[in-house]
C-alpha positions in Angstrom: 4.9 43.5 -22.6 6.9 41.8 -25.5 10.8 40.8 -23.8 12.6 42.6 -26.5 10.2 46.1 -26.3 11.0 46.0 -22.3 14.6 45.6 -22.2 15.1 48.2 -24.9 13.5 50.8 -22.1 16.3 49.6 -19.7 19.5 50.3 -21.9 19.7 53.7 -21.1 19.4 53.1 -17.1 22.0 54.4 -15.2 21.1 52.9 -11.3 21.8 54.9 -8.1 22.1 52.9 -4.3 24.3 50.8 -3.7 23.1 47.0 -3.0 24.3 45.6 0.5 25.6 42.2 -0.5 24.0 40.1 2.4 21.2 41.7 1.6 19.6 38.8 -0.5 17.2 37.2 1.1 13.4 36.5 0.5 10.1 35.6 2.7 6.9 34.5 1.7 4.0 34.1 4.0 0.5 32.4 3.7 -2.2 33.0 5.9 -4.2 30.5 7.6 -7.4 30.9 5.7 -5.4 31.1 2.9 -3.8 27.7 2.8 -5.3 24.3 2.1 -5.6 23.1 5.0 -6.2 25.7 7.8 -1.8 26.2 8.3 -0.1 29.3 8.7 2.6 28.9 6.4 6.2 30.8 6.1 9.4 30.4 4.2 12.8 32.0 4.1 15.8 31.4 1.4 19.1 32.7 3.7 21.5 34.5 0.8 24.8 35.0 1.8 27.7 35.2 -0.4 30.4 32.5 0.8 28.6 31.8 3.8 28.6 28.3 5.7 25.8 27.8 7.4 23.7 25.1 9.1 19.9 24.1 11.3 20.6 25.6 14.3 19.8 24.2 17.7 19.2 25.2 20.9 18.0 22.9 24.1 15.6 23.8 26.2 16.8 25.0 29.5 16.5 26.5 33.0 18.9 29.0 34.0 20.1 31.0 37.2 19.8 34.3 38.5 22.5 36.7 37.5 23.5 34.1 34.3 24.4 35.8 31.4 24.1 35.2 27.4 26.8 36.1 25.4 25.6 37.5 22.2 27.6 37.4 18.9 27.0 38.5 15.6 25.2 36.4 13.0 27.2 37.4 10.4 30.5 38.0 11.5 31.0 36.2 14.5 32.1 39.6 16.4 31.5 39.6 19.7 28.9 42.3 21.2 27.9 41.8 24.7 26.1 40.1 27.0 22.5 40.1 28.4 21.0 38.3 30.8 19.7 34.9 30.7 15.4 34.5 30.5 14.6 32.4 33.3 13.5 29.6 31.1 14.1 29.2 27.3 12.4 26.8 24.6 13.9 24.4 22.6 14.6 25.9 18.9 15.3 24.0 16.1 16.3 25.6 13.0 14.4 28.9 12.9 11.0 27.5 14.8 10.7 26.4 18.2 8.9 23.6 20.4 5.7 26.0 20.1 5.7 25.8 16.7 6.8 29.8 16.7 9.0 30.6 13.6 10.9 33.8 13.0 12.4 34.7 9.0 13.9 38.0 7.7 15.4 40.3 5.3 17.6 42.8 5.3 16.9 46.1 3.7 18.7 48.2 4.8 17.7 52.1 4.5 19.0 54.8 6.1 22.5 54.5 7.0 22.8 57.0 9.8 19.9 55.1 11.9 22.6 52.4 12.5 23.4 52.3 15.9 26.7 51.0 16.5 26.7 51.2 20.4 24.0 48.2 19.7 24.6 44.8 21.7 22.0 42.4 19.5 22.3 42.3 15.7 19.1 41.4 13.5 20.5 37.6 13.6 20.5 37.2 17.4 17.5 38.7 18.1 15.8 36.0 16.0 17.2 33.3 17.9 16.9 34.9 21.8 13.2 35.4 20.6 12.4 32.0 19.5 14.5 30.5 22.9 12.1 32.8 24.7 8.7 33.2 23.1 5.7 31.0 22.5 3.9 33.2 20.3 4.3 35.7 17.6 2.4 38.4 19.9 5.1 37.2 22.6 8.1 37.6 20.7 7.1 41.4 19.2 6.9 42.3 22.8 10.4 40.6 23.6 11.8 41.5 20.3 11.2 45.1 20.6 12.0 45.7 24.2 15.3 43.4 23.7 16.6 46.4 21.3 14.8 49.6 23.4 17.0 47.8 26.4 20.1 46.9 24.5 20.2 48.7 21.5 19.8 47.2 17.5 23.2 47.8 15.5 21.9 45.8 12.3 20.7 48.0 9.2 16.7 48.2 8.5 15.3 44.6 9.0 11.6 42.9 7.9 11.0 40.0 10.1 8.5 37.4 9.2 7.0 36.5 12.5 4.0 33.3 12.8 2.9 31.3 15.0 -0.4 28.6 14.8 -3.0 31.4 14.6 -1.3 34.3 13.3 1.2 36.0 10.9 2.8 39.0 11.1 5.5 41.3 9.6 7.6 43.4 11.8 10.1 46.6 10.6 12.7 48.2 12.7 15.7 50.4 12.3 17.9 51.4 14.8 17.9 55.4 16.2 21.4 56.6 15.6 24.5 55.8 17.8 24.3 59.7 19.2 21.8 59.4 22.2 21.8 63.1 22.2 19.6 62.9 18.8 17.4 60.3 20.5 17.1 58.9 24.0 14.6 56.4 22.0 17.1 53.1 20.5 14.6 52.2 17.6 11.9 52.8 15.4 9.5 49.5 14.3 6.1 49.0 12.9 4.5 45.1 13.2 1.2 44.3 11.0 -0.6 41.6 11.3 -1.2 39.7 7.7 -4.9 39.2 7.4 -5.6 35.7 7.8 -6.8 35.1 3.9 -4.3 36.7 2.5 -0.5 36.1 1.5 2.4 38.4 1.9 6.2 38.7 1.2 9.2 40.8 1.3 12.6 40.2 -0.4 15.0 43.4 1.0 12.9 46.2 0.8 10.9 47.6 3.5 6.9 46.9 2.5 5.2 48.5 5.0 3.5 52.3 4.3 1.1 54.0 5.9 -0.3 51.7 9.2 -2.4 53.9 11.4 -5.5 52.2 12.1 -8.5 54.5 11.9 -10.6 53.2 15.0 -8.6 52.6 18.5 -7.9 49.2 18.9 -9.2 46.2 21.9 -6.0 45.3 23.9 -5.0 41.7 22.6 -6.8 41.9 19.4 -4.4 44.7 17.6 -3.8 44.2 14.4 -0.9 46.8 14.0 1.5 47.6 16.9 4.5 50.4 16.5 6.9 51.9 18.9 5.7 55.2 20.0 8.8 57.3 19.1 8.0 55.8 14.6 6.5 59.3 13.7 8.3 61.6 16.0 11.2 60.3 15.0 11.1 60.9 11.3 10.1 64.5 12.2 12.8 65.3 14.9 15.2 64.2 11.5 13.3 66.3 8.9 12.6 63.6 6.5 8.6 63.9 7.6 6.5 66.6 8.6 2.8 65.5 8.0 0.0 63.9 9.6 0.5 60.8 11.6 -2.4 59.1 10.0 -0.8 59.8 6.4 2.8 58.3 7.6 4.6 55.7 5.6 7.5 53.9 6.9 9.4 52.9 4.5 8.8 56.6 2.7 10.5 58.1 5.9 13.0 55.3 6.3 13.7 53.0 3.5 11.9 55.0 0.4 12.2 52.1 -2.9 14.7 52.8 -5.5 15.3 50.9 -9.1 17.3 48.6 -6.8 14.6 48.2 -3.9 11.7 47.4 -7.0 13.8 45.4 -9.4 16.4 43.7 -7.6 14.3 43.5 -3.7 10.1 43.6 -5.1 9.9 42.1 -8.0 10.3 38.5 -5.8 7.4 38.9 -4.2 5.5 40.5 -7.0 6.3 37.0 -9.0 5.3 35.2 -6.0 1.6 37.3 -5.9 1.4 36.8 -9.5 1.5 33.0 -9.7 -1.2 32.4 -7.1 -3.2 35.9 -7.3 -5.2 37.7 -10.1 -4.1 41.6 -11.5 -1.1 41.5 -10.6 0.1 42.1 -14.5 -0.8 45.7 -13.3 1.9 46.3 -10.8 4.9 45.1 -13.5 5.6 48.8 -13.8 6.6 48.8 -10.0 8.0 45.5 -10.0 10.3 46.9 -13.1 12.1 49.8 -11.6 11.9 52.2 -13.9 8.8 54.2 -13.9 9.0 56.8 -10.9 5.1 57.4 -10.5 4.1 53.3 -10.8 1.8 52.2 -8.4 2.9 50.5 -5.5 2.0 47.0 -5.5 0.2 46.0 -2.4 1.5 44.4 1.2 -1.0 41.5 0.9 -3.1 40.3 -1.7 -5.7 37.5 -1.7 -4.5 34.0 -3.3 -7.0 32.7 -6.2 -6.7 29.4 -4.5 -5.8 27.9 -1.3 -2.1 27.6 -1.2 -0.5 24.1 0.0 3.2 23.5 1.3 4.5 22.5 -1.8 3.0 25.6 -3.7 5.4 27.9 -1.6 8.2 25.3 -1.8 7.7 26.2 -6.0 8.0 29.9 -5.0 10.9 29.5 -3.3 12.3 28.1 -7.0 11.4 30.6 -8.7 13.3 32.1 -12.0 10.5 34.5 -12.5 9.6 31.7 -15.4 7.0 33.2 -18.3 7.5 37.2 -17.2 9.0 39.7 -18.6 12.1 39.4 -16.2 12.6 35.4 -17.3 16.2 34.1 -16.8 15.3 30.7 -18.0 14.8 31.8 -21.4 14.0 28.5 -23.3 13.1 30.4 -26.5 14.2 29.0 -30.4 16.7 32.3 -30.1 17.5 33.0 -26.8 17.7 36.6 -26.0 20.0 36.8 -23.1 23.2 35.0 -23.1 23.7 35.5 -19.8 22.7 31.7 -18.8 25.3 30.0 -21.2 25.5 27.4 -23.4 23.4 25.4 -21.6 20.1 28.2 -20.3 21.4 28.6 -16.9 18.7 30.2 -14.7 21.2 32.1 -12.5 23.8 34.9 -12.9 27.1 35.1 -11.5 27.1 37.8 -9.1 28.1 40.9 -8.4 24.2 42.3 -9.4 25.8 45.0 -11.2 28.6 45.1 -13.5 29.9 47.8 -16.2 30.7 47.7 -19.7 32.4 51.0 -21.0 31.5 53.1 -18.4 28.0 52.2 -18.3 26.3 50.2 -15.4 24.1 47.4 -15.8 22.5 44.7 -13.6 21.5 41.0 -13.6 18.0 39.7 -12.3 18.1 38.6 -9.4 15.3 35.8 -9.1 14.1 34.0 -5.6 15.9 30.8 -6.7 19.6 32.2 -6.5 22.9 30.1 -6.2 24.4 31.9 -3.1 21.7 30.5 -0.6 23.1 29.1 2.3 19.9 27.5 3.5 16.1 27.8 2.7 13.0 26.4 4.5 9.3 26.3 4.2 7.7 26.4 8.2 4.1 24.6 8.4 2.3 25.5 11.8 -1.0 23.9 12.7 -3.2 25.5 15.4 -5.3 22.0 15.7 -2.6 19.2 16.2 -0.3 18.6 19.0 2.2 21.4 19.5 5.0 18.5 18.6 3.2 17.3 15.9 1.7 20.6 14.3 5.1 22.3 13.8 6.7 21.3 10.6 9.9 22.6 9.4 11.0 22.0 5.7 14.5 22.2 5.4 16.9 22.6 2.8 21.1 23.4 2.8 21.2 25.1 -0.3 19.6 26.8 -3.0 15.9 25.6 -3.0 15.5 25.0 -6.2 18.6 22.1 -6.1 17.3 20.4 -2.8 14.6 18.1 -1.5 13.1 20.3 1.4 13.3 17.3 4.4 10.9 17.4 7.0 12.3 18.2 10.9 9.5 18.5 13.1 9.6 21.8 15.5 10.0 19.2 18.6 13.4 18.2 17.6 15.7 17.9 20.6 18.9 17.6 18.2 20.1 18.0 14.6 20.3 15.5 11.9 23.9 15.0 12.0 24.0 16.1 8.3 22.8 19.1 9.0 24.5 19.6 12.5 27.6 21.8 10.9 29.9 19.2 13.0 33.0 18.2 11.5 32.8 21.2 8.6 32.5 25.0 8.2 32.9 27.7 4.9 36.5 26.0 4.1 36.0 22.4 5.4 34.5 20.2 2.9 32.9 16.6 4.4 31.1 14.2 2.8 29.2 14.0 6.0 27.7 17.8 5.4 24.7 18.6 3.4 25.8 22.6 2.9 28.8 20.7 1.6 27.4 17.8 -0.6 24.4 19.7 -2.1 26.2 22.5 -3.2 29.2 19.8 -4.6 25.8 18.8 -6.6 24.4 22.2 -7.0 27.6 23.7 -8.7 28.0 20.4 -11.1 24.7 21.3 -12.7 24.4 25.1 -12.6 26.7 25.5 -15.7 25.1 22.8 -17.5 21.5 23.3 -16.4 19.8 22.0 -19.1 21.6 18.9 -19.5 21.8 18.1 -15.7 19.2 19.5 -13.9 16.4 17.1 -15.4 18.3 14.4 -13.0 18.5 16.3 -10.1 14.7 17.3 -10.2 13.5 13.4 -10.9 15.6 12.6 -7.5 14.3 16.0 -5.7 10.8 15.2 -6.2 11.0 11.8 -5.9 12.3 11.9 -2.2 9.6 15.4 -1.4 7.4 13.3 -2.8 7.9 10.2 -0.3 8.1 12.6 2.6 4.5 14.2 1.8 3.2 10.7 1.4 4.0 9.5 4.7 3.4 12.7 6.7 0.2 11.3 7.3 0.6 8.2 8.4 4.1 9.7 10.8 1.5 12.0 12.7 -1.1 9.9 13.1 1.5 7.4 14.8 2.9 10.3 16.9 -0.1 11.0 18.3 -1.1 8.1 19.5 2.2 8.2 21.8 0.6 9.9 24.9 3.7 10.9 26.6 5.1 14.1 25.1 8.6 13.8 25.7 8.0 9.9 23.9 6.5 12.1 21.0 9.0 14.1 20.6 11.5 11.5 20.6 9.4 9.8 17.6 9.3 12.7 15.6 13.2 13.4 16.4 14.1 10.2 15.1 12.1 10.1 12.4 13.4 13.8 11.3 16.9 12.4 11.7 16.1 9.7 9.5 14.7 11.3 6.6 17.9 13.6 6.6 20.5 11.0 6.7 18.0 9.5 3.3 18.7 12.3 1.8 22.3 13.0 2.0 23.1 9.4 1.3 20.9 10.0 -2.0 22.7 13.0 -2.5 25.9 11.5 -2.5 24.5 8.7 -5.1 23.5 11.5 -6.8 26.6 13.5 -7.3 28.8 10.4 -8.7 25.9 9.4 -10.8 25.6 13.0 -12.5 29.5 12.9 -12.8 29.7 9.6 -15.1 26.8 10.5 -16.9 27.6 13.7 -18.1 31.2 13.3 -18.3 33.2 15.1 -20.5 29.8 17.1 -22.0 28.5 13.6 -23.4 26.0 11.7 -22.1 25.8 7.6 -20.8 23.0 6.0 -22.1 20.2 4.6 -19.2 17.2 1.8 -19.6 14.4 2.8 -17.9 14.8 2.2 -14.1 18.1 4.9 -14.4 20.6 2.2 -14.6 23.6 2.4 -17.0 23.7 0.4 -20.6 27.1 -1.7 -21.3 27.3 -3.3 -24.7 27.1 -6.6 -25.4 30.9 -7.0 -24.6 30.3 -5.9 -21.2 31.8 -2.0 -22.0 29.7 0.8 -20.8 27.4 1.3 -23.8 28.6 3.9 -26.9 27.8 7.9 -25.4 26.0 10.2 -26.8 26.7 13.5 -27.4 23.9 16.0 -28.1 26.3 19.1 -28.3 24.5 22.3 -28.6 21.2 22.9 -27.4 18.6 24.2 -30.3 18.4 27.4 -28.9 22.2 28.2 -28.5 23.0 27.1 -32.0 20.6 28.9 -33.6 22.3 32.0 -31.8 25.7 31.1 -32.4 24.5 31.0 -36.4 23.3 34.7 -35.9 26.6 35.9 -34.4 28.9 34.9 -36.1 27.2 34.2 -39.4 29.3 32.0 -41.8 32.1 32.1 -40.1 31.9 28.2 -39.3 30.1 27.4 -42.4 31.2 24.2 -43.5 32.3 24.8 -47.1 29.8 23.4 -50.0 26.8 24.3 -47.5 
């Protein structure tokens, strides 16, 4: 479908729902027979508008009877309550744990009246009192979902991405209501497990339809497990009153609007359609617009077997060569949207008006407001310390280097530790703080910047992936774990500390380059000219990109038209 032909169909839109802002983020998921090398792989890009935030970390530790956990809300900070304390809890780093377990989400919301406010755990801390206290993805379902039947779930409709070595699965809950005389039940969830050659995603809209497995299933093999109030529930309410073989969740719960298809699906329709075949077919869902389109599929099968740095691409994504292309490189660009310069992001809010009429901004994986992203790596055939790990990033993915921190990790690389800054304390010592102090240099001047920023990104990813080898293979010959783990904690410290010390070389090189929208002149290894009177060497200054100046011409016509021409 031609770019012109489909954005005339949108100019009459008019979109209903509102868009919760935090609701922005995206997981993709890879199977373990459907990655190169036998992993189960997971990512998650964590959107947040202003938010600071940083890899979290939590020791392993014993605890007494009658201890209690505090619990606090991820977003906010508020406090909720308290629960007790597990017995024993594993050491998490980041959003995986000593066991190699790792937990994503995103938010989609759905019915607003299922909220239950007299909840003590929020979507956020249940993530993290999962990983302390599970060792597989089976495990932490079970804890998970009696955690909020116990204490009650006041987040909105949440998709978790749950995997461990062996499996993958995608879990869906919403609360019950706050009124208990509606419900004694506290929520309503549905977990799948993601067949094992397959991929799967979700961006803020609930996936999961109809789940009912026709045959009963062996105990420890299921494949789908749901709370027994999901059906009941939805007909208690009215919003369902069929067979419970012919249920769909997110029809009862969560049912996709424009902004659930356009703004949530067509993420993880891009991400199908670079490493599947067909999926061309489901750009009528992915789109929005057509009410009767057919529903793109939970999982699909990948044309090829998918490696590390093929989701660490996804998780860049611009939805490059579709019909929903921010990163319009064209002779005449069509959307103006990414400046002078073809910006590949759009200031946000999504949706703004123009005489009364409303109208919306794509809203690509790749997106400026995320806090942190990271592409987990879980191997079922390596030591658990060694087979865990966790590729981390402090801003948006496309404008870091994804460092490795393996899943053993018994403390933060300091520069990724939060210590010493927070969402209005800037350090030089932060990565949140010095990648985005690079990330917001080059956004408005994308086409002119970003080429250095990608040579350095893949430059250091490119190092890391070289040596992962030859790290692993010297872990495991260190037969004492806790000695292993020390290895692999230094070496993950290391690697981050690289970074942001190339970061920061990074930053004041881009800023005496590119000053002043004129470029330095470097020879070959990067390094700056000077004449041959020992000045920095004459500037160049390319002005407007081919693209832009070919659309200023059209809008304005002769208005700058030097005379005689």
């Amino acid at each position: 479908m031609k770019r012109t032909l489909f954005f005339s169909l949108l100019s009459f839109m008019l979109f209903a729902g509102a868009w919760h802002q935090a609701s922005a983020c995206t997981n993709f998921i890879v199977g373990k027979k459907a990655s190169a090398d036998g992993s189960v792989i997971c990512s998650y890009n964590a959107d947040s508008y202003g938010a600071f935030m940083h890899l979290y970390h939590y020791p392993r530790a014993r605890h007494q009877p009658g201890e209690m956990r505090k619990v606090f809300e991820w977003d906010t900070n508020k406090y909720l309550g308290e629960i007790p304390e597990a017995a024993e809890t594993w050491n998490v780093i980041g959003n995986t744990n000593e066991w190699q377990l790792t937990i994503g989400e995103t938010t989609f919301g759905g019915r607003e009246e299922m909220v239950d406010t007299t909840g003590i755990i929020d979507y956020g801390s249940l993530i993290y009192i999962a990983l302390q206290r599970s060792k597989t993805a089976r495990e932490a379902i079970e804890v998970m979902t009696t955690l909020v039947e116990q204490y009650g779930y006041c987040s909105e409709g949440e998709t978790f991405t749950i995997c461990d070595p062996n499996e993958a699965w995608i879990m869906e809950m919403m609360g019950c209501a706050s009124d208990r005389t509606i419900s004694k039940e506290r929520t309503v969830w549905v977990a799948m497990r993601v067949p094992d050659d397959m991929i799967c995603g979700h961006a803020n809209q609930s996936r999961i339809t109809t789940f009912m497995p026709a045959k009963k299933q062996k105990k420890g093999q299921e494949t789908v497990l749901w709370s027994k109030n999901v059906v009941s529930y939805a007909k208690k309410m009215g919003w369902y009153d069929g067979n419970d073989h012919d249920f769909s969740y997110n029809a009862a719960y969560a049912a996709p609007d424009f902004s659930g298809r356009r703004i949530c699906d067509a993420r993880v329709w891009q991400f199908f359609r670079r490493y599947a075949d067909g999926m061309d077919r489901y750009i009528p869902w992915a789109a929005g617009i057509e009410k009767d389109a057919e529903p793109m599929p939970l999982w699909v099968k990948p044309n090829r077997l998918l490696t590390v740095q093929d989701v660490q691409a996804a998780m860049r994504d611009h939805y490059e060569g579709t019909p929903f292309d921010v990163s319009d490189q064209s002779d005449i660009p069509e959307d103006l949207g990414g400046g002078i310069w073809q910006m590949p992001y759009r200031p946000t809010p999504l949706y703004f008006e123009v005489d009364g009429k409303k109208y919306f901004n794509e809203r690509p994986t790749s997106t400026q407001q995320t806090a942190w992203t990271f592409v987990s790596q879980m191997r079922s055939w390596l030591p658990r310390e060694v087979g865990g790990c966790f590729w981390f990033g402090n801003d948006d993915g496309n404008m870091v280097a994804y460092t490795p921190v393996y899943c053993c990790s018994t403390r933060q690389p300091q520069c990724y530790s939060g210590k010493g800054a927070d969402d209005i304390t800037f350090s030089m010592d932060n990565a949140f703080w010095v990648e985005n102090w690079v990330s917001n240099m080059v956004y408005p001047r994308y086409s002119a910047l970003f080429p250095d920023l990608q040579q350095v990104r893949d430059s250091l990813e490119q190092s890391y992936f070289a040596q992962q080898k030859f790290i692993e293979e010297q872990a495991q010959q260190i037969a004492d774990a806790n000695e292993r783990a020390e290895f692999l904690t230094s070496y993950s410290c290391r690697k981050a500390d690289e970074m942001i010390s190339r970061w920061r070389q990074l930053a004041t090189y881009l800023i005496v380059r590119h000053n002043d929208m004129a470029v330095r002149p470097v020879d070959s290894k990067g390094q700056f000219q000077r004449s041959p009177y020992g000045l920095g060497a004459r500037v160049q200054r390319p002005g407007y990109p081919e693209g832009f100046r070919r659309q200023l011409v059209r809008q304005t016509g002769e208005k700058y038209l030097k005379p005689g021409e």
